[in-house]
Structures are given as C-alpha cells and as structure tokens.
MARVEX-674012 format. One record per residue: x, y, z of N, C-alpha, C in turn. Coordinates in steps of 0.02 Angstrom, whole numbers. Example, Ala and Ser with C-alpha at 12.3 -4.5 7.8 and 13.67 -1.06 7.14 Angstrom:
BEGIN
node nx = 660 | ny = -284 | nz = 390 | cax = 615 | cay = -225 | caz = 390 | cx = 660 | cy = -165 | cz = 390
node nx = 642 | ny = -112 | nz = 354 | cax = 684 | cay = -53 | caz = 357 | cx = 645 | cy = 2 | cz = 394
This chain:
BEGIN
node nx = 4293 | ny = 5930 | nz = 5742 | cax = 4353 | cay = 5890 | caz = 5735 | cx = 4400 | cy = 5926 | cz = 5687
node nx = 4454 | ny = 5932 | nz = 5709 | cax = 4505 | cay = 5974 | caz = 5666 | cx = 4534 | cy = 5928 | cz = 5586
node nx = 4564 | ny = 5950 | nz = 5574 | cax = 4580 | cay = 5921 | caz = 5478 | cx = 4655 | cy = 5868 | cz = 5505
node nx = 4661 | ny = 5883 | nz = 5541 | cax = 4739 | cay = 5852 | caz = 5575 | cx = 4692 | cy = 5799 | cz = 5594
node nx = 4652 | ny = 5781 | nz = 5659 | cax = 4636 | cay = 5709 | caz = 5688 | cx = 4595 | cy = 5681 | cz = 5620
node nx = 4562 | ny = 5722 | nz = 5572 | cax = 4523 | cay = 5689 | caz = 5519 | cx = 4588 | cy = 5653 | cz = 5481
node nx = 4646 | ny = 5686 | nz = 5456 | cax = 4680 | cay = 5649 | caz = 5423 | cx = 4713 | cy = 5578 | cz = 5442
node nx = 4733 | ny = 5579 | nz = 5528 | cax = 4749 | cay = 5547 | caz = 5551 | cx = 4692 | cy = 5477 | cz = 5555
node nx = 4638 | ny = 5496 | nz = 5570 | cax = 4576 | cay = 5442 | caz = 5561 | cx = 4592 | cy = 5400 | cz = 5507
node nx = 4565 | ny = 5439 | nz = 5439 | cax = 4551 | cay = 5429 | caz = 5369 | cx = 4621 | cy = 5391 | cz = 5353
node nx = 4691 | ny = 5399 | nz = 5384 | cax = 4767 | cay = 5353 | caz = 5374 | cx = 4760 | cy = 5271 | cz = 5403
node nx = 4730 | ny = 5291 | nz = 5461 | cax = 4740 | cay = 5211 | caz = 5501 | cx = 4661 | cy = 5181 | cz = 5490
node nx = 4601 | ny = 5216 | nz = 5434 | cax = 4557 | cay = 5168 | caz = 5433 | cx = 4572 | cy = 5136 | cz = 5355
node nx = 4596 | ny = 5176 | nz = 5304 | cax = 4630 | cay = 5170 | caz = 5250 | cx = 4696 | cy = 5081 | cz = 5256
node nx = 4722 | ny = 5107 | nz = 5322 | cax = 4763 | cay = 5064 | caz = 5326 | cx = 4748 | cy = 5001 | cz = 5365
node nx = 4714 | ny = 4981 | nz = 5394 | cax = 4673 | cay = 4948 | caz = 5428 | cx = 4630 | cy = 4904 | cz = 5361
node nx = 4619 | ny = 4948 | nz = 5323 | cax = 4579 | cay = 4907 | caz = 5288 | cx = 4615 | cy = 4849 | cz = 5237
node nx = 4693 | ny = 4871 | nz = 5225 | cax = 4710 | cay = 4850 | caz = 5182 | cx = 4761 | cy = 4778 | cz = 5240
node nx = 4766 | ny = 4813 | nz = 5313 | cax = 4785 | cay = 4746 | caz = 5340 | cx = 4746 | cy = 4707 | cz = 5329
node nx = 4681 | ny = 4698 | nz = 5347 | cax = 4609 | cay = 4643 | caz = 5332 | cx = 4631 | cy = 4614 | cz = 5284
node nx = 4640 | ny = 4652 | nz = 5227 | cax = 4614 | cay = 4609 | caz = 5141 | cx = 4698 | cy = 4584 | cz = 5140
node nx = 4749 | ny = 4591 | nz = 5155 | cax = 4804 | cay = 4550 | caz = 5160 | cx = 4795 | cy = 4497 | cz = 5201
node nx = 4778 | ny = 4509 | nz = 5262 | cax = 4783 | cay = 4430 | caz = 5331 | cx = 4722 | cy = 4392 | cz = 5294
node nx = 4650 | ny = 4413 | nz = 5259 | cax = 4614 | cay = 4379 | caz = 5248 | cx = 4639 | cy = 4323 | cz = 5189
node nx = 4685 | ny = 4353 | nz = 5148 | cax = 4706 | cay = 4302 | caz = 5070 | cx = 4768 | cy = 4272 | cz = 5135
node nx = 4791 | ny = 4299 | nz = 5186 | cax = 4856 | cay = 4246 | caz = 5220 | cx = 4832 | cy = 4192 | cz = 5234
node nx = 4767 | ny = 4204 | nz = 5293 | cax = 4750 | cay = 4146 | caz = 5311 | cx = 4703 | cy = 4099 | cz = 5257
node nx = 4679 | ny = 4115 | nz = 5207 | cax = 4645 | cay = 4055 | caz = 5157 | cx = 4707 | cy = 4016 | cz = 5142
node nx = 4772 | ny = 4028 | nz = 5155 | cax = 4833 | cay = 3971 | caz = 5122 | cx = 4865 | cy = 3948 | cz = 5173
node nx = 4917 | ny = 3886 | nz = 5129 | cax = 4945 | cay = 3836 | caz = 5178 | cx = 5010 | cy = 3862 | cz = 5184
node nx = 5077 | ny = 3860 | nz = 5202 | cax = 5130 | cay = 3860 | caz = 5196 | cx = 5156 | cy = 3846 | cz = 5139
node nx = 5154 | ny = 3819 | nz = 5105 | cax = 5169 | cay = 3795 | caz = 5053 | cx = 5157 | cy = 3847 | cz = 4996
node nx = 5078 | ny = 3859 | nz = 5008 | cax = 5060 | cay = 3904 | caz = 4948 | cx = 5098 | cy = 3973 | cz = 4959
node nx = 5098 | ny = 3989 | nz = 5030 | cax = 5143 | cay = 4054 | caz = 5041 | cx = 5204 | cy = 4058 | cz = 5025
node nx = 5241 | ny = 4032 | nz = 4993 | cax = 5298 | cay = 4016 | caz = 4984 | cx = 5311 | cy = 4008 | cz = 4919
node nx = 5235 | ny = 3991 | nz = 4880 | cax = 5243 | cay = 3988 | caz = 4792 | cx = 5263 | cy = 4049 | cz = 4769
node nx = 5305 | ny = 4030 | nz = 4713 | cax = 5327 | cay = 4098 | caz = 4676 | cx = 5314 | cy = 4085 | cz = 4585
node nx = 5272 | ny = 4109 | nz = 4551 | cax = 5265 | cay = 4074 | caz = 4497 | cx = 5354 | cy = 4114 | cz = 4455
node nx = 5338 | ny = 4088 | nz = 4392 | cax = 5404 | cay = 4083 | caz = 4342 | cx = 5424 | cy = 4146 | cz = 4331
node nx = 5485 | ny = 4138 | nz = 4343 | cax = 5532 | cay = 4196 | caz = 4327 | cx = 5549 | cy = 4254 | cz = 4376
node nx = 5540 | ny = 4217 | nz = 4462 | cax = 5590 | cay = 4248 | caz = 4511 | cx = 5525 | cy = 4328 | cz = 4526
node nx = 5465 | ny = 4321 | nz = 4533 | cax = 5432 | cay = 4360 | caz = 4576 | cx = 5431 | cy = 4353 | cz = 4628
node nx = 5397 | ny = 4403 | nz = 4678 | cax = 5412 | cay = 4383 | caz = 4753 | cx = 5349 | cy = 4342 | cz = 4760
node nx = 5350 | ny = 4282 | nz = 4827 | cax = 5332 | cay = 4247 | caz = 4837 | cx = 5289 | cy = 4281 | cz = 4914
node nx = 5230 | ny = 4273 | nz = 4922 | cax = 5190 | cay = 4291 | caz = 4987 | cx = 5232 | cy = 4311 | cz = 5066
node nx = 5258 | ny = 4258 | nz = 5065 | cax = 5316 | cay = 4247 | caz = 5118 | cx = 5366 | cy = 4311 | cz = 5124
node nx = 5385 | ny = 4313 | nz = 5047 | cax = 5432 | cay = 4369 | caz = 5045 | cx = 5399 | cy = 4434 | cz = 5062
node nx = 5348 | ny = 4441 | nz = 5012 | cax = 5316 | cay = 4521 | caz = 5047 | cx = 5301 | cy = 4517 | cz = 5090
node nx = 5267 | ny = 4472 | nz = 5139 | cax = 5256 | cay = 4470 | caz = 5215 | cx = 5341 | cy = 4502 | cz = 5245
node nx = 5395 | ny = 4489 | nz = 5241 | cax = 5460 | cay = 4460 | caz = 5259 | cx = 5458 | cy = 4556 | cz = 5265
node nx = 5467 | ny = 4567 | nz = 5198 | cax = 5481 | cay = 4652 | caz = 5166 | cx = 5440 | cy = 4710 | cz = 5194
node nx = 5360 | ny = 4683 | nz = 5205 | cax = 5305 | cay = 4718 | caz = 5229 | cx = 5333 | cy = 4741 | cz = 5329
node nx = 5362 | ny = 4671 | nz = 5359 | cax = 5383 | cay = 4676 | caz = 5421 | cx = 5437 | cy = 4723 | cz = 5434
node nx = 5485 | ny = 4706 | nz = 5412 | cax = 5547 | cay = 4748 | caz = 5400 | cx = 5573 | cy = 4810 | cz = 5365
node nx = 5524 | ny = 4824 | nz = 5337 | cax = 5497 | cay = 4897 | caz = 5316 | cx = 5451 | cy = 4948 | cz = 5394
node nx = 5393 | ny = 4912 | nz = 5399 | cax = 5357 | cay = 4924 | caz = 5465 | cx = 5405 | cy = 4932 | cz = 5523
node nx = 5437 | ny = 4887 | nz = 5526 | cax = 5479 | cay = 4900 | caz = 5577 | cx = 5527 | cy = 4964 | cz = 5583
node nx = 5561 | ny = 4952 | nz = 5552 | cax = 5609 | cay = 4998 | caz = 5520 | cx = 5602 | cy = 5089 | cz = 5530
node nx = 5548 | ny = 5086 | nz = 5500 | cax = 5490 | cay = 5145 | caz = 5484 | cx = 5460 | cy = 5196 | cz = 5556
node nx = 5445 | ny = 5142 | nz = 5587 | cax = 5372 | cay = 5147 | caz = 5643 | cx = 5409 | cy = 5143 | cz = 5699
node nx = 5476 | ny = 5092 | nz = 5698 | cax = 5502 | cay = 5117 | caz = 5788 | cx = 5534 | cy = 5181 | cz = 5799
node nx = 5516 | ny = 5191 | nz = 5851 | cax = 5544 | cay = 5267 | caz = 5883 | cx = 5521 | cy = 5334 | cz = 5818
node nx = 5479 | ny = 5316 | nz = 5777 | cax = 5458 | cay = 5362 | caz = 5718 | cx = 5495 | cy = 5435 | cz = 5724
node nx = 5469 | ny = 5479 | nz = 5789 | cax = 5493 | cay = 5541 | caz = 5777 | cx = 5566 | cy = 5562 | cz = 5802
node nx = 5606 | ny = 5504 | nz = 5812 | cax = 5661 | cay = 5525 | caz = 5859 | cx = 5725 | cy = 5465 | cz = 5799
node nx = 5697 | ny = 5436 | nz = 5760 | cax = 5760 | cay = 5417 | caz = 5722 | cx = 5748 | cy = 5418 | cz = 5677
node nx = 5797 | ny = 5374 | nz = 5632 | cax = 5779 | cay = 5378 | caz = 5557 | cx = 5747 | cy = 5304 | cz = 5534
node nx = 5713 | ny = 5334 | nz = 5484 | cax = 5672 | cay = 5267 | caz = 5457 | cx = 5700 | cy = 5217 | cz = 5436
node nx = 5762 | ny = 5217 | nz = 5417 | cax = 5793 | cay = 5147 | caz = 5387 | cx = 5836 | cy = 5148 | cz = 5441
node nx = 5830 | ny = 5096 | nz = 5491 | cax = 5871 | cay = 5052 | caz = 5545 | cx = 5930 | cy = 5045 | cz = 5529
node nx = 5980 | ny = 5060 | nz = 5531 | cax = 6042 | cay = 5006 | caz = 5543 | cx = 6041 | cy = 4951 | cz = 5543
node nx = 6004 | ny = 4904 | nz = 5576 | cax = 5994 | cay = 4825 | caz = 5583 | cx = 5956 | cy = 4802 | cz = 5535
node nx = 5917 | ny = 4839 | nz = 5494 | cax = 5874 | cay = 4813 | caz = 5431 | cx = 5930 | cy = 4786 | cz = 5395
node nx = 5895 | ny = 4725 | nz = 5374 | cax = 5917 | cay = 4694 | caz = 5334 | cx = 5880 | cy = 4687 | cz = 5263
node nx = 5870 | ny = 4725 | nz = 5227 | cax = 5799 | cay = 4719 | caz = 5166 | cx = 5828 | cy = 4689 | cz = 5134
node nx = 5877 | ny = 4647 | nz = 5107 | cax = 5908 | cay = 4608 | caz = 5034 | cx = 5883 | cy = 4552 | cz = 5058
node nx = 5879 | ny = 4533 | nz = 5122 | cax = 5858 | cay = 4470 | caz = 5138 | cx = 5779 | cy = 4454 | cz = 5163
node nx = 5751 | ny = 4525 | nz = 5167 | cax = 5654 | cay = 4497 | caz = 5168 | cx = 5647 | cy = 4458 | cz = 5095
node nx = 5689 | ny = 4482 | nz = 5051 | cax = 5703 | cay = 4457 | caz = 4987 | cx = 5705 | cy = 4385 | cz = 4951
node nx = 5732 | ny = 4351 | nz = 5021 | cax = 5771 | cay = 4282 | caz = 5017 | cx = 5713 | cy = 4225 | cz = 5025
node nx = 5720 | ny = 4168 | nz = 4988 | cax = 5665 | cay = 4122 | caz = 5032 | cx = 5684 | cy = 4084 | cz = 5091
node nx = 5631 | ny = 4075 | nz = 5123 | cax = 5637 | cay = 4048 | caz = 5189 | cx = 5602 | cy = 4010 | cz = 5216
node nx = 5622 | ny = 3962 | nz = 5261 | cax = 5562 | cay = 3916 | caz = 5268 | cx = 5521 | cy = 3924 | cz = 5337
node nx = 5497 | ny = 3986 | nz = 5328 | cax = 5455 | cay = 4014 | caz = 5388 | cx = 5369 | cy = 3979 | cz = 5381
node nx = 5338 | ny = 3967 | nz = 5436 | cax = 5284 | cay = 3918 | caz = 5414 | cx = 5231 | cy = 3975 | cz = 5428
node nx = 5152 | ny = 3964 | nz = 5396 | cax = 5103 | cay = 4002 | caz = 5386 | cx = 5097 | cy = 4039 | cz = 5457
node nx = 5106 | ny = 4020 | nz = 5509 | cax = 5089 | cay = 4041 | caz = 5582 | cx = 5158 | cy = 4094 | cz = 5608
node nx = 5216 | ny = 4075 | nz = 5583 | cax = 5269 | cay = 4108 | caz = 5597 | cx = 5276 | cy = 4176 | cz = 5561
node nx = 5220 | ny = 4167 | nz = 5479 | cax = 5231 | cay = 4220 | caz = 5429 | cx = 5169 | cy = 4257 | cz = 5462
node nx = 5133 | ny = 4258 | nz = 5483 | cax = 5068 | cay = 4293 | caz = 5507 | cx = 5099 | cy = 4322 | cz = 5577
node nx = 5117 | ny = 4286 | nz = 5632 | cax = 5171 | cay = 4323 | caz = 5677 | cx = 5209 | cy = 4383 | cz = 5650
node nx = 5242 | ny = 4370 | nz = 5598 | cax = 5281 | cay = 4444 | caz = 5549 | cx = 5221 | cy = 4464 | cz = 5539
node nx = 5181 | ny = 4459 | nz = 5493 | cax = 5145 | cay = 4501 | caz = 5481 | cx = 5100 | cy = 4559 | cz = 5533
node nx = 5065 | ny = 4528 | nz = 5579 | cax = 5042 | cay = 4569 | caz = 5636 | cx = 5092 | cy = 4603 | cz = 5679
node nx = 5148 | ny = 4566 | nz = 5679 | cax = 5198 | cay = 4635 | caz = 5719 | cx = 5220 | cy = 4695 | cz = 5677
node nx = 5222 | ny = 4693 | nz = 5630 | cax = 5251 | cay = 4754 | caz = 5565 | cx = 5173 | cy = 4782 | cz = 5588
node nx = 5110 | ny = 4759 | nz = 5564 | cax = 5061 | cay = 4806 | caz = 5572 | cx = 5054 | cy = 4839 | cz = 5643
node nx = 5062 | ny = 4807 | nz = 5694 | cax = 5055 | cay = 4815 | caz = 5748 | cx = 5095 | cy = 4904 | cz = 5774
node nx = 5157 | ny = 4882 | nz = 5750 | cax = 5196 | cay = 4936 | caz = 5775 | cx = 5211 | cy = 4988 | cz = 5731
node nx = 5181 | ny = 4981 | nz = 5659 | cax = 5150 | cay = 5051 | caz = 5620 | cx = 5102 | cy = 5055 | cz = 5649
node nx = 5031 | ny = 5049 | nz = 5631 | cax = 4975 | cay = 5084 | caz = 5651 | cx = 4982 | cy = 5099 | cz = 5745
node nx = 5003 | ny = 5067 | nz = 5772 | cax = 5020 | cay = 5092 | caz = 5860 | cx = 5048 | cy = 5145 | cz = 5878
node nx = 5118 | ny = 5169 | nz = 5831 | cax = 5152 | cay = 5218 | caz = 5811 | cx = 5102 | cy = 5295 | cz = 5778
node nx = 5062 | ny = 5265 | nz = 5715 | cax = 5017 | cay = 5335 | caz = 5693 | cx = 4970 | cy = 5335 | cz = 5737
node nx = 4932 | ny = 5270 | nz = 5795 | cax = 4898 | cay = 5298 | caz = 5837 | cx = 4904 | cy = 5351 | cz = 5899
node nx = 4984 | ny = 5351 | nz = 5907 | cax = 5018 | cay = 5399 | caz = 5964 | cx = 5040 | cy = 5464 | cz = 5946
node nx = 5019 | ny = 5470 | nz = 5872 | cax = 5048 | cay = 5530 | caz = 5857 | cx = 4986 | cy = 5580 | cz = 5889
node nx = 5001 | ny = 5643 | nz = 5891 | cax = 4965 | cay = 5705 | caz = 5910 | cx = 4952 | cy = 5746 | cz = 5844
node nx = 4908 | ny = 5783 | nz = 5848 | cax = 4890 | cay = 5851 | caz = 5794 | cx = 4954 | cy = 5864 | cz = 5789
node nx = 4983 | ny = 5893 | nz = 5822 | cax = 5042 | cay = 5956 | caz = 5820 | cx = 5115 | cy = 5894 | cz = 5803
node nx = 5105 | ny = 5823 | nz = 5793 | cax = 5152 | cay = 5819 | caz = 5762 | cx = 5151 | cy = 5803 | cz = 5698
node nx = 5088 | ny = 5806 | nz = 5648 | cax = 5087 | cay = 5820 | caz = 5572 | cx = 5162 | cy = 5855 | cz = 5534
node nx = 5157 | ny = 5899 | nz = 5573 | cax = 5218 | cay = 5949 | caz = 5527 | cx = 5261 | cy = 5943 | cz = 5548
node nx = 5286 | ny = 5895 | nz = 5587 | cax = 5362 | cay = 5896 | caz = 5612 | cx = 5405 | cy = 5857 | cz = 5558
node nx = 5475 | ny = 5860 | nz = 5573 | cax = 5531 | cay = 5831 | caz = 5509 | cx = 5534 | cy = 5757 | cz = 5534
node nx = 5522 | ny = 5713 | nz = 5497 | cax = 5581 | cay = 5628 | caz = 5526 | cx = 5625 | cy = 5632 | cz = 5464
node nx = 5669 | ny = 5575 | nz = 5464 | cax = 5701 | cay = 5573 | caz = 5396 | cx = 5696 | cy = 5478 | cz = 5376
node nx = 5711 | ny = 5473 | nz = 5326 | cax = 5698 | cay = 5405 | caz = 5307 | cx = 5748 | cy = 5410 | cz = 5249
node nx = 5804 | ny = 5354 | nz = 5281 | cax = 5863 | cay = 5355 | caz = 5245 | cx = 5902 | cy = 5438 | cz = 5241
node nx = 5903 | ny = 5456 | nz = 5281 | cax = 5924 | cay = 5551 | caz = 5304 | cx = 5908 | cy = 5594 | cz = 5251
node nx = 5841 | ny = 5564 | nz = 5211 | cax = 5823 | cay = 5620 | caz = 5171 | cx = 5755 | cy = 5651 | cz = 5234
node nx = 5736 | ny = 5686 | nz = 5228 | cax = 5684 | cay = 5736 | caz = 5268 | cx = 5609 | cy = 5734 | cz = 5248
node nx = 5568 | ny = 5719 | nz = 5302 | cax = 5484 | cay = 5696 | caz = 5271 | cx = 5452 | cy = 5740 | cz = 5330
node nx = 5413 | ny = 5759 | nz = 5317 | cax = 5362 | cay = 5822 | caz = 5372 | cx = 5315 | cy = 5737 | cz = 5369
node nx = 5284 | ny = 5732 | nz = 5427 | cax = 5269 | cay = 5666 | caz = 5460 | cx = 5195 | cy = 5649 | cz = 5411
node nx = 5157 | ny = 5692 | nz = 5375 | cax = 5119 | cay = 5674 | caz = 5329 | cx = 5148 | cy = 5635 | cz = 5271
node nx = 5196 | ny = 5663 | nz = 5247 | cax = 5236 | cay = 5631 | caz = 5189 | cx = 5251 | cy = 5560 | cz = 5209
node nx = 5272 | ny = 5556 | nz = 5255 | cax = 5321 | cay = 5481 | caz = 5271 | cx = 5226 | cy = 5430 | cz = 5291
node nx = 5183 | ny = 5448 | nz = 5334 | cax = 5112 | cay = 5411 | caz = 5311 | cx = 5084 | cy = 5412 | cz = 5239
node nx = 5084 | ny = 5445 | nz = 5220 | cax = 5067 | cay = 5440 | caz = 5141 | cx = 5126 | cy = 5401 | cz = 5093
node nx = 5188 | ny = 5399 | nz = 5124 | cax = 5228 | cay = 5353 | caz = 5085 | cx = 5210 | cy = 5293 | cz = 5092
node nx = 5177 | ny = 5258 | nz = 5156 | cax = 5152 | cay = 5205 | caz = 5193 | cx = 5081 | cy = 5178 | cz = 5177
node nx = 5045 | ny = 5240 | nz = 5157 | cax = 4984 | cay = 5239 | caz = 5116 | cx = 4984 | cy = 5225 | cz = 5039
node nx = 5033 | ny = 5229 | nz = 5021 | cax = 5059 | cay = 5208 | caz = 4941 | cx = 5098 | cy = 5150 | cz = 4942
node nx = 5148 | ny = 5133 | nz = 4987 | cax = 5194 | cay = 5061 | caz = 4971 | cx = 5142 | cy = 5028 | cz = 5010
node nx = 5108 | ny = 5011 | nz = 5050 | cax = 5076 | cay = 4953 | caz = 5087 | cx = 5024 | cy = 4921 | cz = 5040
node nx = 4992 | ny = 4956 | nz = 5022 | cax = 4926 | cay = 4948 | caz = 4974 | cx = 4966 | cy = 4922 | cz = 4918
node nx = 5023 | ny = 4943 | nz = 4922 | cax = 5044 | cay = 4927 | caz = 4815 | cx = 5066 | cy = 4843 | cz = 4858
node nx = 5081 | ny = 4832 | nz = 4907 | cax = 5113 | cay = 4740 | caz = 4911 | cx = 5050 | cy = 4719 | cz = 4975
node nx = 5028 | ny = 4746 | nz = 4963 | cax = 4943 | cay = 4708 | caz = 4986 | cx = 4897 | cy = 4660 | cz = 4923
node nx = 4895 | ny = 4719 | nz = 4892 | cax = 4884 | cay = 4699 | caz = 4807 | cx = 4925 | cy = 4640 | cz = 4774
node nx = 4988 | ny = 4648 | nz = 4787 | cax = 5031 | cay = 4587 | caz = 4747 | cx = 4989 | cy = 4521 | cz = 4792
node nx = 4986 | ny = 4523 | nz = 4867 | cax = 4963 | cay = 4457 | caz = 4907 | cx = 4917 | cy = 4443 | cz = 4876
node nx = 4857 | ny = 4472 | nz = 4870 | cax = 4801 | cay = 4464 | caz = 4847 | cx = 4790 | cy = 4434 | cz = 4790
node nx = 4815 | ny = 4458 | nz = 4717 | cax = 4826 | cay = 4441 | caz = 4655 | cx = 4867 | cy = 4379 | cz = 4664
node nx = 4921 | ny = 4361 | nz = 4700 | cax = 4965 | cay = 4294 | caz = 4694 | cx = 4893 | cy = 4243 | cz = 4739
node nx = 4867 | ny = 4262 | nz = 4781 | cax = 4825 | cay = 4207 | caz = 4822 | cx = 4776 | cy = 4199 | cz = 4800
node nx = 4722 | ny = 4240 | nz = 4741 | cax = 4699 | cay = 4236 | caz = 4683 | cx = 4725 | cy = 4178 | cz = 4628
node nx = 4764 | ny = 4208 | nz = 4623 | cax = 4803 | cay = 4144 | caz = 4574 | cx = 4808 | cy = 4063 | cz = 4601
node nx = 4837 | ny = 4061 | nz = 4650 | cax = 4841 | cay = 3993 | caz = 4671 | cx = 4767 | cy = 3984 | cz = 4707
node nx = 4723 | ny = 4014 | nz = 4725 | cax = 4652 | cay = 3971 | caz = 4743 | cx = 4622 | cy = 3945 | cz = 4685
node nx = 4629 | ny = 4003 | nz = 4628 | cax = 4592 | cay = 3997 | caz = 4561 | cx = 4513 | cy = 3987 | cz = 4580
node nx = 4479 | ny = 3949 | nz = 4559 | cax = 4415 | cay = 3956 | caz = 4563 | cx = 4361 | cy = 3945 | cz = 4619
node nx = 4449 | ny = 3915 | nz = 4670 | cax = 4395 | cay = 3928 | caz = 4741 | cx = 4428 | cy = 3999 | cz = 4793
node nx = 4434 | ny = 4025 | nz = 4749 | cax = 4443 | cay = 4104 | caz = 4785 | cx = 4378 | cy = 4132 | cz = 4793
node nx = 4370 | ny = 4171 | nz = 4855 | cax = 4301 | cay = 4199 | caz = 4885 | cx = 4332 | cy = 4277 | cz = 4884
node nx = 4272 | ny = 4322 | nz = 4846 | cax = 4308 | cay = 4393 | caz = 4854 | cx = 4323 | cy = 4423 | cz = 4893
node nx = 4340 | ny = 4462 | nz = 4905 | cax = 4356 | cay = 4502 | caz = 4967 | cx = 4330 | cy = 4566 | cz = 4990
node nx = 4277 | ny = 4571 | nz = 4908 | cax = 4239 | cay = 4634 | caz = 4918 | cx = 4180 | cy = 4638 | cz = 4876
node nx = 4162 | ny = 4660 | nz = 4814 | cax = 4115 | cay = 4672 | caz = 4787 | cx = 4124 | cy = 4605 | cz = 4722
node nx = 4092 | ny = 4545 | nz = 4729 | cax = 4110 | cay = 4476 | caz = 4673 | cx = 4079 | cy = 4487 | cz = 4597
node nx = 4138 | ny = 4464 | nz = 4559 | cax = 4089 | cay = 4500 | caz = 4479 | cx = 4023 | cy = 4483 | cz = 4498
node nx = 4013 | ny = 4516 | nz = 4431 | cax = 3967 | cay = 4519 | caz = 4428 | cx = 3895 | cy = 4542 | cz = 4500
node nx = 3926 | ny = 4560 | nz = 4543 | cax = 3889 | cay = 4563 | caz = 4621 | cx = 3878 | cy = 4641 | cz = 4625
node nx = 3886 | ny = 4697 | nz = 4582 | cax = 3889 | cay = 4763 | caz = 4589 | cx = 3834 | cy = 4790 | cz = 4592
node nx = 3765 | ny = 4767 | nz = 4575 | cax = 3702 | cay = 4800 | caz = 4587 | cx = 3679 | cy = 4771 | cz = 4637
node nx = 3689 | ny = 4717 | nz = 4646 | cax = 3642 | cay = 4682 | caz = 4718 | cx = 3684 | cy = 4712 | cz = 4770
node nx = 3744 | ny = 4730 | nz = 4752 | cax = 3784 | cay = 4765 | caz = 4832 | cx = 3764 | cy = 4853 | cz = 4840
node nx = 3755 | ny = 4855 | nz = 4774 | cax = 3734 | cay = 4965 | caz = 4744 | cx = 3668 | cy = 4968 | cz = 4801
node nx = 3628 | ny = 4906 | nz = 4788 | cax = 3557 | cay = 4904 | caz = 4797 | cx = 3549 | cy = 4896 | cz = 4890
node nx = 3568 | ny = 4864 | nz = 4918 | cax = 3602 | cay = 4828 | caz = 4983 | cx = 3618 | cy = 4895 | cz = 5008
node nx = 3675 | ny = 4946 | nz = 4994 | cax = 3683 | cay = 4987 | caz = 5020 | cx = 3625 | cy = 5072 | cz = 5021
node nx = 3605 | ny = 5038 | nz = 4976 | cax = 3556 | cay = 5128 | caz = 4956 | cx = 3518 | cy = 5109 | cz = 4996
node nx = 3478 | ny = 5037 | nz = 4971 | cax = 3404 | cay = 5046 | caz = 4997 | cx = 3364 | cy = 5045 | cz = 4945
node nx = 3399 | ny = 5037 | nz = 4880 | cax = 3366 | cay = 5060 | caz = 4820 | cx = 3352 | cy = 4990 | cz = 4792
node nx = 3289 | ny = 4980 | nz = 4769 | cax = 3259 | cay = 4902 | caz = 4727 | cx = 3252 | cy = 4899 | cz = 4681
C-alpha cells in the first residue's frame, strides 16, 4: 500500500472518529440543551453544529475545481442562535460530514499534490485535509466539554472513564 492511500486511510479514520464522539454527546441531548450557551456569549452546540456544516460544505463541494470559501457561505450567521430542533441540528450535522469525508473518499493518490485554494490563498490538497484534521477535532472537543457540562454527573464517557485506565490497558494487552 503506497504512503498516499495510507495517508488518505489514517485522514477519514482520524475523522470518522471524531464524527462518532460529536453525534454521540448530540444525541445524549434535548433541544434545549443544544442550544445552551453558558455566561458570557460562548458558542452554543447548535452553533458549532451550524459552523461545523457550513464550513464542510463550503470546503468539500466541488473540492478540486473551486474555492473553499463559497460565495453563498454565510459564516457570521452559523454564529447566530436559532431555533433549529435536535433532529434538524443532526440533519446539519450528517450532511457537512457526509459531503467532507465523501469528497476525501473520491480523492485519488495522484491528487495529494494538487493546488485548491481556500479563500484564494493556495493549499496542495494535504494541507487543506490537515486543516480539517485540526479545525474539526478543535469544535468536536468544544461539543463534548459543553455536553459534559450540562449532563454533569450523568455523563457516560466516551472513551477511557477515570479512573478506568488499567482495566482498559489490561482488556487490550491481555495482560492481568
């Protein structure tokens, strides 16, 4: 397997993983909670869902033949609150993922090194996934930490639970 389809793998399982641990903290909440914004004007679930879509979009249609920031984007307003309900915000959410990772699934080896531009600055097509590999994960994380917050103590982890690090070390080795 060449270093090109490995990178391409290692992008959309990287990214894949971090859709999971976002839709998994979406769906533990109600509308309501998606929509909380604690004090002093952070973004609210809804919103990064809103920003996460319209970024994806933006980004991922027509990838090698336009530019990454749309004309029709509107980003001041993924910004805005809205009274989009838990089922309507998960609709955004799976179409933004949908048509990034669909997009890096169609790419080829030989188009790694080609130019797109994003906002008409110039990205060789690794750069512009690795930009995607750095902003997605950084407002995956905000969902997570805000849906953390509002479950509080009936939050279920999403991965390794304190204190749970040797019984999971142990689980995976084989080791007792």
């Amino acid at each position: 397997m060449s270093i090109q389809s490995i990178y391409l793998q290692s992008a959309l399982q990287r990214l894949e993983t971090h859709r999971q641990l976002g839709l998994k903290t979406i769906e533990r909440l109600t509308s309501e909670q998606l929509h909380w914004q604690p004090d002093g004007e952070p973004n609210s679930i809804a919103m990064i869902i809103k920003h996460l879509h319209g970024n994806m979009l933006s980004r991922w249609t027509d990838f090698l033949t336009t530019d990454g920031e749309k004309p029709n984007r509107d980003r001041d307003r993924e910004f805005e609150e809205s009274n989009n309900t838990a089922a309507e915000l998960l609709e955004l959410w799976n179409t933004g993922w949908d048509c990034m990772l669909n997009a890096i699934r169609s790419l080829q080896e030989t188009d790694l090194d080609r130019t797109v531009f994003i906002r008409n600055e110039p990205h060789i097509v690794i750069d512009a996934i690795n930009r995607q590999l750095a902003h997605v994960p950084y407002h995956v994380g905000q969902i997570v930490y805000i849906g953390k917050a509002i479950l509080k103590d009936q939050w279920q982890s999403l991965s390794i639970p304190k204190g749970g690090s040797a019984a999971y070390n142990r689980e995976k080795t084989g080791n007792k």
